[in-house]
N, C-alpha and C positions, 0 to 999 in steps of 0.2 A: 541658251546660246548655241546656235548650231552651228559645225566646224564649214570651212572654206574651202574651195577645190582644191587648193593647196594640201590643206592642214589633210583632208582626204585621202589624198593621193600618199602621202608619209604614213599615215596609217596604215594603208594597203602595199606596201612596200615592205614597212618595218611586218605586217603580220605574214606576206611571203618568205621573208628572213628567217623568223622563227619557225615556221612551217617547214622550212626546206634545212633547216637545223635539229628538227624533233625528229626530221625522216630519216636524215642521216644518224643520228643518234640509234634510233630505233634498229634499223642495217645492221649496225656496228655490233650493237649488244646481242643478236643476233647470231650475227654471223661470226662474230669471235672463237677464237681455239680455245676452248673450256681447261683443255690439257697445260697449254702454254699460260693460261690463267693462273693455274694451280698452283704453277712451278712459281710462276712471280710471287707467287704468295706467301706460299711455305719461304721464298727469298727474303721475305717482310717487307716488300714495297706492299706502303699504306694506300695506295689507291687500287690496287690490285684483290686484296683484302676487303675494300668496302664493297666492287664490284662482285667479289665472289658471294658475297652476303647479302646483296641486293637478287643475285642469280638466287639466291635460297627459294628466295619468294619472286620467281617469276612472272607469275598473274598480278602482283600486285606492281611492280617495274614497272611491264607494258602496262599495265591501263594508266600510270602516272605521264608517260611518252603519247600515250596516245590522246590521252584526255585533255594536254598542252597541243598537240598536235591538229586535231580538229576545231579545241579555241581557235586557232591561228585561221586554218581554212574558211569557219566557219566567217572569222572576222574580216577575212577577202572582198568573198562574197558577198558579203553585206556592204561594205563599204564600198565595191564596182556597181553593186545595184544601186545606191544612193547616188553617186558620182553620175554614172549613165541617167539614173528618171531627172536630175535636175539639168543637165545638157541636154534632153531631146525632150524633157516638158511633160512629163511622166508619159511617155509612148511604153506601150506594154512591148511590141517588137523588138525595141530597143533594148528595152532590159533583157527580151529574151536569150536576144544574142549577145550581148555584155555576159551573161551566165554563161553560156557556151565557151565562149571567150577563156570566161575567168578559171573554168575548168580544165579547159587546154594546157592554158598559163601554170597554172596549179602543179597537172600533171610532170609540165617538161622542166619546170621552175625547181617545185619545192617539192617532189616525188622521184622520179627517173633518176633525174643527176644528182642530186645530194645520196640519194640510196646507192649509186655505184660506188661514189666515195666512199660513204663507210662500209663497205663489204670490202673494198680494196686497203681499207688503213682501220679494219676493225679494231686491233688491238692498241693502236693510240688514240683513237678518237674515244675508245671505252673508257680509258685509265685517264685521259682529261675531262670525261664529263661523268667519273664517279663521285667526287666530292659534291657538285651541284645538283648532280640525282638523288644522292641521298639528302639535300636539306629539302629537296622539293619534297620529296617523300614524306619527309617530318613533317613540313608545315602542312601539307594537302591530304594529311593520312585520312580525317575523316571521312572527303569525299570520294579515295580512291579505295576506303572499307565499302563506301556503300554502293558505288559501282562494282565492285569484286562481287558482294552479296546476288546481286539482280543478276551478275555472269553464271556466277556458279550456278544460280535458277536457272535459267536458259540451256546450261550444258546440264544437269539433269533431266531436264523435259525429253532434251536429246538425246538420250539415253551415253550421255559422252562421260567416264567417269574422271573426276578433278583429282591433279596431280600435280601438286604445288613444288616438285622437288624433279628438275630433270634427269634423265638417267644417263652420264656421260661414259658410263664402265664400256672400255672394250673386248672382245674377245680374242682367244689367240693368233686367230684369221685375221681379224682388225686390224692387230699388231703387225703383224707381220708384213701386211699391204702398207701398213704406213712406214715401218722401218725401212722397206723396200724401198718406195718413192723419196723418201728423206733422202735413200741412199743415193738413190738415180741423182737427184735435187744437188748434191752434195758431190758427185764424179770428181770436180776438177780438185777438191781437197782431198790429198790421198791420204791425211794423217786421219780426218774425219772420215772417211770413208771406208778404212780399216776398224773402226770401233762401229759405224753402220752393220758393219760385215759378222762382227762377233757377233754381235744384238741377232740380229736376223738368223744366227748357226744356232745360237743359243734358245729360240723359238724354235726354230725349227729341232731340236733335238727332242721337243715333247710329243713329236707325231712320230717317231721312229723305234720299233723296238732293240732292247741291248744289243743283242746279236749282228746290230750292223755298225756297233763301233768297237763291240770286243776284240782283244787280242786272238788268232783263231789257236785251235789247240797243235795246229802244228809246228806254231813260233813259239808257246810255250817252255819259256824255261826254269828247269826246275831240277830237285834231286830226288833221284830213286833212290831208297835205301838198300835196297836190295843188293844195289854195287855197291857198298863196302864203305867204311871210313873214309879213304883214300880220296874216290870219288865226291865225297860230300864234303871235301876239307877244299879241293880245286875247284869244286863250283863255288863255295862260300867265295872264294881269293878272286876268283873271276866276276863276280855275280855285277852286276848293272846296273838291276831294280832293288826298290826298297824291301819289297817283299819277293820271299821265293817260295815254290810250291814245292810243299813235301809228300810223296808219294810212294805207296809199297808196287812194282813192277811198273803199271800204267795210270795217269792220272784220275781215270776212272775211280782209283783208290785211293783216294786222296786223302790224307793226313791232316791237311789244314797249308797253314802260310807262317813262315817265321821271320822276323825281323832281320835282316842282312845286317846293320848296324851291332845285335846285340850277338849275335854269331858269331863277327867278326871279334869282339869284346874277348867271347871265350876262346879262340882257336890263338887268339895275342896272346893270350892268358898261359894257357896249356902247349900252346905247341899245334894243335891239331884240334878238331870238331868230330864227334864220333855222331854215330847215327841216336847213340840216347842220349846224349846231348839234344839234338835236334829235337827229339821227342817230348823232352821236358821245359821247351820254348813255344813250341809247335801251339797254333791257335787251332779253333776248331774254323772251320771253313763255311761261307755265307754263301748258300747257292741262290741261285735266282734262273728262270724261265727262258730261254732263249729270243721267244716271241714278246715280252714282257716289256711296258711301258721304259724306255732309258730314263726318263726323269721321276716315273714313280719309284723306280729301283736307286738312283739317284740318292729318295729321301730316304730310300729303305737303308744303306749305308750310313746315310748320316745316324740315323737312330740308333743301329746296331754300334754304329761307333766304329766302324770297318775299313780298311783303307782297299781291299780287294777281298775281289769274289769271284766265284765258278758258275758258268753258265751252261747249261743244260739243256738237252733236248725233250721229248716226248719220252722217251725210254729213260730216262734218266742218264745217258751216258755226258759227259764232259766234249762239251765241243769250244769252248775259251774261256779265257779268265777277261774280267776287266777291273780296272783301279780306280782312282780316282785322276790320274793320268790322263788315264782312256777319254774320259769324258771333259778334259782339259782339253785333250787335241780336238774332240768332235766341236767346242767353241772357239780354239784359236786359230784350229786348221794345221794339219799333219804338213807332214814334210814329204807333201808329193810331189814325182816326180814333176819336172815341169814338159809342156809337151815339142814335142820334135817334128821341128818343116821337115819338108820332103822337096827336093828339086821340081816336083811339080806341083806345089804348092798345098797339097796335100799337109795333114800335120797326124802324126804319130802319137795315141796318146796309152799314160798306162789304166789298168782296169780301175786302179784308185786315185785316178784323176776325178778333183771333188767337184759334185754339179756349181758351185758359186765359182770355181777359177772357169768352167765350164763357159759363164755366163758372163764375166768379163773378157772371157777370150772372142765370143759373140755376141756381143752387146744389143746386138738388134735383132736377137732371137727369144723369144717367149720362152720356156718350156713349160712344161706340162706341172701340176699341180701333181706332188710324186711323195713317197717315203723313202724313197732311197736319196741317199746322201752323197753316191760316188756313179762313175762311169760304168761300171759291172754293174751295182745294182739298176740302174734305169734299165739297162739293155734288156737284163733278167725279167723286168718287171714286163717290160714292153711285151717279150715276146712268149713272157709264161714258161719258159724253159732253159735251161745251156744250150746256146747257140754250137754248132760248129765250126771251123775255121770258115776263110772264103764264106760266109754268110754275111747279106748286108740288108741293114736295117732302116728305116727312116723314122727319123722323129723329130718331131715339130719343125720337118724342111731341113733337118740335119741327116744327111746321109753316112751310116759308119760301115765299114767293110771288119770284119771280125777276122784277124791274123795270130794271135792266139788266143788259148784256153786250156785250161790246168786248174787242177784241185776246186771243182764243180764252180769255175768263176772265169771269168773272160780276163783275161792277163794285157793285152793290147787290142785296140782298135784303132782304124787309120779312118779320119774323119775328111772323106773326100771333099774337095770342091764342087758348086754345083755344077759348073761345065762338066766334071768328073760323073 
């Protein structure tokens, strides 16, 4: 009994439908954020979960989407060619261009448009058609094993080698491009927008060595033994930080770090804190490399069990301490100044004005891919030297005029206008 031009025409309708439904599918699973998959997962949404499990085995997914996929096309075709030879009386012409036709149709139908959709609503169109994918999978396993087998031949021949498992790990460049555009994506939400910001200091603190978020050794405070009781009882009563440095003349000689907490303890105690007091608190001291990774040095504290350490140079001399403090402000961001207009529009800024307040205060400025962290270090980096005053620099279309410089670091620059 063979079907009706009606009955026809519904076939080739219903099989455009599922064509332009398998294509969309196909976008979707695709094009989805692997990451954003992850998260819903580890959340325990159960459709998120199957998807991530069907993702295991990729090659076997698509050939199940595609293998539905091409039934559908296939079934078009076939049923436009029948439709067309029985209206024109089997003319070969006819058919020809009925296939051209139905190819078109195909294209703009059930390929083009369905596949923009799901690349524009990947991650719902995935999570509604993960329960269906996988019973397709169950019931069609046999024949989408034995099309896998004949692939996998084909990509051997190819010398293509099969990799059932895709690789979605980012690197810290990765990160950091994406944390960025989240952040940009994110501007009008300031509360999101400040936890972008940490993310993003926080990456970027593994490209930068210690020495550019240490305390430097000329704000070091600490107590010389060498001035007497007296002096080491007024620093205890004044002290600020948790820990303080103990040292015979210059830090150079440095004794180690004692607890201000447990100091305080004895000088309640007795009256006063003498220098062998201190000596018998006194930890030994954790140097580390001036140029030396911030986040390897990082773990190197955690391990040692350290809450602060001395940073050194080539010669071994003490040029800062850092805490764990230290590397709390390089993620939350210091307490810098903020910067100063100028009546002619000019703005004033200081040497440790940080490149991110940099970058919302020019938002439609690029900068440059850099390891400095603040305004002195770019400048430094840029021109390989300490500027001198009245020197003016450009960078990435920002012009700075250099108005101080002190203790081998640029203390202010006035970041002109471009009319300027």
């Amino acid at each position: 009994m063979s079907l009706t031009i009606p009955q026809l025409l519904l076939v080739f309708a219903v099989g455009l439908v599922f064509s332009a439904i398998f294509s969309m599918v196909e976008a979707a699973v695709i094009s989805q954020d692997r990451h954003r998959l992850e998260h819903l997962a580890m959340s325990g949404k159960r459709s998120a979960q199957i998807m991530q499990t069907m993702l295991g085995g990729i090659d076997r997914l698509l050939a199940a989407i595609l293998l539905f996929n091409n039934i559908a096309n296939v079934l078009c075709a076939t049923t436009a060619t029948v439709i067309v030879t029985r209206l024109s009386g089997g003319g070969e012409t006819a058919a020809f261009v009925a296939s051209l036709g139905v190819a078109f149709l195909i294209l703009v139908v059930s390929e083009i448009s369905p596949k923009v959709i799901g690349v524009r609503h990947a991650q719902t169109i995935s999570l509604v058609c993960a329960v269906p994918l996988h019973f397709l999978l169950a019931v069609f396993h046999p024949v989408i094993v034995v099309a896998n087998f004949f692939a996998r031949g084909i990509l051997l021949l190819a010398g293509v080698r099969h990799a059932n498992v895709l690789n979605t790990a980012m690197n810290t460049r990765e990160l950091h491009s994406a944390v960025r555009a989240s952040r940009a994506q994110a501007a009008q939400d300031s509360q999101h927008g400040k936890h972008y910001k940490m993310v993003e200091q926080a990456l970027h603190l593994g490209n930068i060595p210690v020495e550019k978020i240490m305390t430097p050794r000329r704000h070091i405070k600490g107590i010389n033994l060498q001035n007497g009781d007296n002096d080491a009882y007024d620093a205890i009563l004044s002290a600020d930080y948790a820990k303080l440095l103990i040292y015979e003349s210059n830090p150079d000689n440095a004794a180690g770090f004692v607890d201000t907490i447990q100091a305080l303890k004895i000088a309640t105690r007795q009256g006063r804190v003498t220098a062998a007091d201190l000596r018998r608190i006194v930890v030994k001291p954790l140097f580390m490399p001036a140029a030396a990774n911030a986040v390897q040095q990082l773990q190197n504290m955690r391990t040692q069990n350290s809450r602060a350490a001395l940073v050194v140079d080539g010669a071994g001399r003490v040029t800062g301490m850092v805490t764990l403090a230290n590397f709390a402000a390089a993620i939350i961001g210091g307490s810098t100044a903020p910067p100063t207009p100028t009546t002619e529009g000019d703005f004033i800024l200081p040497g440790d004005f940080s490149l991110l307040q940099l970058s919302e205060l020019l938002p439609d400025i690029q900068l440059p891919d850099t390891s400095a962290t603040n305004l002195n270090g770019l400048i430094m980096e840029v021109l390989g030297d300490i500027p001198d005053t009245s020197v003016c620099v450009e960078i990435a279309g920002m012009r700075f005029e250099i108005i101080e410089t002190g203790n081998k670091s640029v203390r202010r620059a006035r970041l002109l206008k471009p009319a300027h």
